[in-house]
C-alpha positions in Angstrom: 19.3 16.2 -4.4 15.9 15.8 -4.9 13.8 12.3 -5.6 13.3 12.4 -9.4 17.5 13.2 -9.3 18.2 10.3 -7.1 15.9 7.8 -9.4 17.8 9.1 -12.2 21.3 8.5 -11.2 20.5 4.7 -9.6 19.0 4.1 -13.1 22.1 5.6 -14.9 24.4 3.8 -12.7 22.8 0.5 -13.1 23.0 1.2 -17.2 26.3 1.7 -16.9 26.8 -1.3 -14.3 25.5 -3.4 -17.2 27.8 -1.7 -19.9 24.4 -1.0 -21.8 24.2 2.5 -23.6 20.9 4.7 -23.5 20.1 3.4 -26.8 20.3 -0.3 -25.4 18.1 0.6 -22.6 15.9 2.4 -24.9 15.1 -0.8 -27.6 14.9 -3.0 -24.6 12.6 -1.4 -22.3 10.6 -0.6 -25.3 10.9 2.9 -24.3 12.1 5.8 -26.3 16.0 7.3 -25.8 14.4 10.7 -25.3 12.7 9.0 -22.2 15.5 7.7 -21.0 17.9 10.5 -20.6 15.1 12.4 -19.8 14.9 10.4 -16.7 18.4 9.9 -16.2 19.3 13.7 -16.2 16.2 14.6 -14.6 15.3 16.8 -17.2 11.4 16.6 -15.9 10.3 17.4 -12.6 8.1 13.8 -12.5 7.5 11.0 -14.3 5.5 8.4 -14.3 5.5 5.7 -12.2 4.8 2.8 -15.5 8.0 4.4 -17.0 10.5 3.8 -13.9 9.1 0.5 -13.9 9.7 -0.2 -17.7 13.2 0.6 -16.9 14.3 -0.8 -13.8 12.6 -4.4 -15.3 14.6 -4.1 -18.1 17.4 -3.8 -16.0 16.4 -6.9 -13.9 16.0 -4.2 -10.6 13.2 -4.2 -8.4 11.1 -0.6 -9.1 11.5 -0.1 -5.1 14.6 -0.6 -5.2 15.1 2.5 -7.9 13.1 4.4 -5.8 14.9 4.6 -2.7 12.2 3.3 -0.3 13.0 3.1 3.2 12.9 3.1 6.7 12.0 6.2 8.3 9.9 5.0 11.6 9.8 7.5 14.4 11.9 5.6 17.7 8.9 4.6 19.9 10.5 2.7 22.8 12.1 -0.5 21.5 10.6 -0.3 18.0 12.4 -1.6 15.5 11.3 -2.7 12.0 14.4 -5.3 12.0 12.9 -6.8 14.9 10.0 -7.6 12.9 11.8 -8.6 9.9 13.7 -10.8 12.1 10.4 -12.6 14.2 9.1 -13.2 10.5 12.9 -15.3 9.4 12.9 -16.8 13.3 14.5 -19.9 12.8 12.1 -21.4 15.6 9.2 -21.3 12.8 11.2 -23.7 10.2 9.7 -27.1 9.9 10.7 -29.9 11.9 12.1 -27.4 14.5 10.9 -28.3 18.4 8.9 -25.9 19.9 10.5 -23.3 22.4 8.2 -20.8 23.8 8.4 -18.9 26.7 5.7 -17.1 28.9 2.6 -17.6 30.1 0.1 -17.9 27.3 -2.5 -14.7 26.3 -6.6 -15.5 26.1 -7.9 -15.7 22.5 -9.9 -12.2 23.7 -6.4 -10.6 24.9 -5.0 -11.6 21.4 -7.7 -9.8 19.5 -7.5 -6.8 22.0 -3.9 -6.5 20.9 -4.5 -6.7 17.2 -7.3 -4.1 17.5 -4.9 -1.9 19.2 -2.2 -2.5 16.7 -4.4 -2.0 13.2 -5.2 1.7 15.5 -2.0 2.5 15.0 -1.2 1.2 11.9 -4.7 3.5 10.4 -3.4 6.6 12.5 -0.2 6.5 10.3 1.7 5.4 13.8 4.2 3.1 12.2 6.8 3.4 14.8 4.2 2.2 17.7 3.2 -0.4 15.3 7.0 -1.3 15.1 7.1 -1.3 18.8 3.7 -4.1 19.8 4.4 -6.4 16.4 7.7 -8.5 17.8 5.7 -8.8 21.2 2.2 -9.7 19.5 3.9 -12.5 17.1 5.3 -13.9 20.5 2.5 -14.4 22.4 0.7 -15.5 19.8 3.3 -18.6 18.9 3.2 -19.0 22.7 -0.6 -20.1 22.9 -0.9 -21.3 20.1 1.6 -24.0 21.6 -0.8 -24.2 24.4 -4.0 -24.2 22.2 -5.4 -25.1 19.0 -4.6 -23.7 15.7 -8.4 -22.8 15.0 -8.6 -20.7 18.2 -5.5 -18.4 17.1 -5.3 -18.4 13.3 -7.4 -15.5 13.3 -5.4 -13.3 15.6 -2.0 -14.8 13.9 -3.2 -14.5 10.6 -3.7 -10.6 11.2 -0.5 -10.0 12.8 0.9 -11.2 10.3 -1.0 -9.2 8.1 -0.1 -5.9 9.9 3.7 -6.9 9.5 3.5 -7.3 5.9 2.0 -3.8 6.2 4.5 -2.3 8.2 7.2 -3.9 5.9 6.1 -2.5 3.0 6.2 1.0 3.7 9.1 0.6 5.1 11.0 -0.7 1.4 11.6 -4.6 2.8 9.1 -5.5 0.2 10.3 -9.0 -0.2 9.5 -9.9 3.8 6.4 -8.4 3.7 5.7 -11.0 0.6 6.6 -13.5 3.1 4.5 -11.9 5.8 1.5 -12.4 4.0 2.1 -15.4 3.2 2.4 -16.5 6.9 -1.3 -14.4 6.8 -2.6 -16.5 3.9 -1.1 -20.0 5.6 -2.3 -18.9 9.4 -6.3 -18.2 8.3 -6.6 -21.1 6.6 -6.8 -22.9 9.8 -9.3 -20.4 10.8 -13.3 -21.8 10.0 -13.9 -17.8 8.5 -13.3 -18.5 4.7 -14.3 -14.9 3.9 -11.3 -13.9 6.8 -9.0 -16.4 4.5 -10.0 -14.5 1.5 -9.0 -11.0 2.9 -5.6 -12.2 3.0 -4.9 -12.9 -0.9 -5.9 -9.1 -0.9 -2.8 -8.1 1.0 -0.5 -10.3 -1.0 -2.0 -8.8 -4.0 -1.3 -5.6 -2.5 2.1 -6.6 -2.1 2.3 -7.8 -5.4 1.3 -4.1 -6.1 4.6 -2.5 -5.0 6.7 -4.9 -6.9 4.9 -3.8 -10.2 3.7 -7.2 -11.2 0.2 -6.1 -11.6 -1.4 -8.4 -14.1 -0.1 -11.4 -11.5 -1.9 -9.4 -8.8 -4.6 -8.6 -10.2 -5.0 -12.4 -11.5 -4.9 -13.3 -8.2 -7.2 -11.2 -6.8 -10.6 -11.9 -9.3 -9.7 -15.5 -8.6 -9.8 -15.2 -5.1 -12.7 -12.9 -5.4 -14.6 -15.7 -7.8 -14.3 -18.4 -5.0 -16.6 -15.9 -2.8 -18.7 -14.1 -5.1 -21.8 -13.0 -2.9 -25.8 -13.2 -4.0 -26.5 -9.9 -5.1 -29.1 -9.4 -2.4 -30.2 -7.6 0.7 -29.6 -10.8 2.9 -26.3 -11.0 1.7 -24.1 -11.4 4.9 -21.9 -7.8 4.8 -18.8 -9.6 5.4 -18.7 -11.5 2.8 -19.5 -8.6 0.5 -16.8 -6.6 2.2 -14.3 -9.4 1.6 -15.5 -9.3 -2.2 -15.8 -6.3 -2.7 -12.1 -5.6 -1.3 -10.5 -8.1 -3.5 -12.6 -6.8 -6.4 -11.3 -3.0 -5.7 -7.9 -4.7 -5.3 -8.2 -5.7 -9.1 -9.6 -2.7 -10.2 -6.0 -1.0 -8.7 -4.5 -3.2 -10.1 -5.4 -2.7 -13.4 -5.4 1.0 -13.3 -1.5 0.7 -12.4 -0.9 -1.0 -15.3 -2.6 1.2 -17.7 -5.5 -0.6 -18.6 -8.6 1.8 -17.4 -10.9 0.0 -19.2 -10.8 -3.0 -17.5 -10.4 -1.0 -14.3 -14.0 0.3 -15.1 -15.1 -2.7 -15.3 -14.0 -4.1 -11.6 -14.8 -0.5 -9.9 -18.3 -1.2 -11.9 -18.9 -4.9 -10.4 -18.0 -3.3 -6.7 -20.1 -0.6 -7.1 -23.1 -3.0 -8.0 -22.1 -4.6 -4.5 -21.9 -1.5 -3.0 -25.6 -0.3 -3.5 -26.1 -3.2 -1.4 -24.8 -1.3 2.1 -26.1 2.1 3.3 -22.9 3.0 4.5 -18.9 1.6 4.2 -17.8 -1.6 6.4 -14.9 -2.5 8.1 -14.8 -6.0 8.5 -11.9 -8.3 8.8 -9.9 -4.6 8.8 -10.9 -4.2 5.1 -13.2 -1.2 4.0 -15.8 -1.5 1.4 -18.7 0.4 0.6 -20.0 3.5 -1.4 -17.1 5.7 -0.4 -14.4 3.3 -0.8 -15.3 2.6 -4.2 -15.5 6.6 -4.8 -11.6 6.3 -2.9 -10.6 3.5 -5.7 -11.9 5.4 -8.7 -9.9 8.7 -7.6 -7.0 6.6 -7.5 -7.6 5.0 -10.4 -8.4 8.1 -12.6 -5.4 10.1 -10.9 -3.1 7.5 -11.7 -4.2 7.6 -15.8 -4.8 11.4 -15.8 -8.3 12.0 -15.6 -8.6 14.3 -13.3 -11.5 15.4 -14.3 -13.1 12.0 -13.3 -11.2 11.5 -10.5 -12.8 15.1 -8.8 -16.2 14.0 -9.6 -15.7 10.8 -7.8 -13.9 12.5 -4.9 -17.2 14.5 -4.7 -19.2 11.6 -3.7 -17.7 10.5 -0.5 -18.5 10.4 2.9 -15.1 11.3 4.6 -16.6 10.0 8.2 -16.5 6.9 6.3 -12.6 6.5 5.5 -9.8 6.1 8.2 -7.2 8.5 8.6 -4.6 6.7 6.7 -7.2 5.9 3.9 -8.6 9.9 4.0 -5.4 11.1 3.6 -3.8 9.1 1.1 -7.5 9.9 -1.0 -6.7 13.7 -0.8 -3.2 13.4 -1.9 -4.9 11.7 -4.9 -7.4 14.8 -5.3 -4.1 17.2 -4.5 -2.7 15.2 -7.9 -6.0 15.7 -9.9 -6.0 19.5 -9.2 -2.3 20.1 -9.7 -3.5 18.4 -13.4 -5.8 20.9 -13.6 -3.5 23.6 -12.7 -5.2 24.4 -9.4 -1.8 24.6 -7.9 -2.9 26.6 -4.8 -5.3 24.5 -4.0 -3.6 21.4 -4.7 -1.4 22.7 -2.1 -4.2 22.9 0.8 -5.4 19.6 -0.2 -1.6 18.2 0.5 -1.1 19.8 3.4 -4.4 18.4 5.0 -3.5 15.0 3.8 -0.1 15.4 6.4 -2.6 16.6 9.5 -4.6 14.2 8.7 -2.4 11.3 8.0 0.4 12.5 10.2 4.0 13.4 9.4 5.3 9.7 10.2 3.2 8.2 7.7 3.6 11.1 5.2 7.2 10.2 5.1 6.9 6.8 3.7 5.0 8.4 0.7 6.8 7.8 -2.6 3.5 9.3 -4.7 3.4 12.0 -1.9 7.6 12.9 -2.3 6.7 13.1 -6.1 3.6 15.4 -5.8 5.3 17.8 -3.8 8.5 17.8 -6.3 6.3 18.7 -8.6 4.5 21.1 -6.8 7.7 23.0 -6.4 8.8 23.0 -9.9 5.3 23.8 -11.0 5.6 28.0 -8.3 7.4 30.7 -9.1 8.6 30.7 -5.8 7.8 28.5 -2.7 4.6 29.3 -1.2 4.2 28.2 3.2 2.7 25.4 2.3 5.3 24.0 0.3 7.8 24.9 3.0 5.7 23.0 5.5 5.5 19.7 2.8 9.5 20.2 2.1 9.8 20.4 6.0 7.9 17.1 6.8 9.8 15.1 4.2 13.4 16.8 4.4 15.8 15.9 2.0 15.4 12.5 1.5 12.3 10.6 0.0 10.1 8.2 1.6 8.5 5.1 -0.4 5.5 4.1 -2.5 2.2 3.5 -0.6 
């Protein structure tokens, strides 16, 4: 049973669950009945992403949770992604609880040293390493803070955090990693770096993202981004255009996911005007800005409302020493997209399969937009090519989730 199969029947037997008929569904999801048993039967090799939201919010589902997205970390030692769910829902952490640490505390430097290390893996696509340092990090982070001050360790916390609301997401426990970042957002503002406070909002926007409430998001994030807005100048201090400009990209994603180029256009325009500031992309406060990124967002962007044509040209422009291997590869299987729309299938193909070395197999699992490229790579040959039977191998039967 493929992906789009799977999505189908969850959405059929939540319909049905309800005691609704397709033509129920169909007036109140405001789409048409030819949609939805199109997508019930799997009658289409892919659809878009807007139109399983549509329907799983009409049903009063999370999307995510009609997609199927899980769990698939690689066993690394003791990783566990419960174990990080379960340091974020500590009971030791609710107020008025004494404090109970244990262990000798870490230096500040040892605590950035550790988050360093951790966003490596996290950017390699090493989710179950990741899994492995995050219950250990949060620990010895809550144990000097108890024999420090706040200011010293929000930003190390804050991050941490950060990287578990990461790790959570692509994972499918999208609700903890809403609270994750919220621990971010509440840790940096005892941190004296407002731009550091502001990259934060970004991840819960992000967040926000992958539970399709995109006009909240992006709401959120030119709010945010207003508070910060940088002098369009030379002697502009770089992090605080990089914290900006993220937050601006953010919007402009934001927007694109829920069908509104136009305004998308708009925010990928402002960031670009920032961007002409910097000779080459930053990564400050782990967020990347710059010429390529915004070249990365309007790909995305123009993939996700099928202008391929667009998207390539952008694609065209940027540096790819200047992305990460997480960000490079999630960009290519946007260009794989773009040239399967322009019935490039072969190539499209390549471009997928370098997206996996480059990203890695781990990480390649957890990609919902990845699972439906290659369904629809398969449906689109005559008969599977090597590279398709390397993409089929990485992900297996089952689906990973949305990135």
């Amino acid at each position: 049973m493929d992906e789009i199969t799977r999505i189908g029947a969850r959405l059929k037997a939540r319909r049905r669950e309800l005691g609704w008929s397709q033509e129920h569904l169909s007036e109140v999801s405001g789409l048409s009945v030819r949609t939805v048993r199109a997508v019930e039967n799997a009658a289409k090799n892919d659809f878009h992403w807007r139109t399983i939201v549509k329907l799983s919010q009409a049903m009063d589902v999370d999307p995510s949770e009609m997609t199927g997205k899980t769990n698939r970390v690689s066993h690394v030692g003791e990783a566990s992604v419960l174990a990080v769910r379960n340091a974020l829902h500590d009971p030791a952490f609710l107020p008025g609880m004494p404090s109970e640490v244990t262990g000798e505390p870490s230096t500040v430097t040892e605590l950035w040293r550790d988050v360093e290390r951790c966003y490596g893996a996290y950017f390699a696509g090493e989710f179950g390493v990741l899994a492995a340092e995050l219950p250990g990090l949060l620990s010895r982070c809550r144990t000097t803070l108890a024999a420090t001050s706040a200011n010293d360790v929000a930003g190390p916390l804050s991050h941490t955090w950060q990287l578990a609301a990461c790790l959570l997401v692509h994972t499918g426990k999208t609700d903890a990693a809403m609270a994750a970042s919220e621990r971010a957002i509440a840790s940096a503002q005892e941190d004296s770096d407002e731009w550091r406070g502001a990259t934060m909002f970004g991840t819960y926007a992000w967040v926000m993202l992958h539970t399709a409430r995109y006009r909240d998001a992006e709401e959120l994030a030119v709010k945010v981004a207003d508070t910060i807005t940088p002098p369009m100048s030379p002697k502009t201090d770089p992090r605080q255009l990089t914290a900006w400009g993220g937050l601006m990209m953010h919007a402009a994603v934001l927007a694109g996911g829920a069908g509104d180029r136009d305004r998308a256009d708009e925010y990928l325009a402002a960031a670009c005007a920032g961007a002409t500031l910097m000779r080459a992309d930053r990564h400050d406060y782990w967020v990347s800005f710059g010429p390529s990124q915004v070249a990365v967002q309007t790909t995305h962007i123009h993939t996700a409302t099928e202008s391929p044509k667009v998207a390539l040209e952008a694609h065209r422009q940027i540096k790819a020493d200047d992305l990460l291997p997480i960000q490079r590869a999630r960009h290519l299987l946007n260009v794989a997209a773009s040239l399967r729309m322009r019935r490039q299938r072969e190539q499209a193909e390549r471009v997928a399969v370098q997206a996996v070395r480059i990203g890695g197999q781990e990480w390649f699992r957890h990609q919902r937009f990845g699972a439906s490229l290659v369904a629809g790579l398969e449906a689109d040959a005559a008969r599977p090519s090597a590279e398709m039977r390397q993409l089929r191998g990485v992900l297996g039967e089952s689906v990973g989730s949305a990135v």
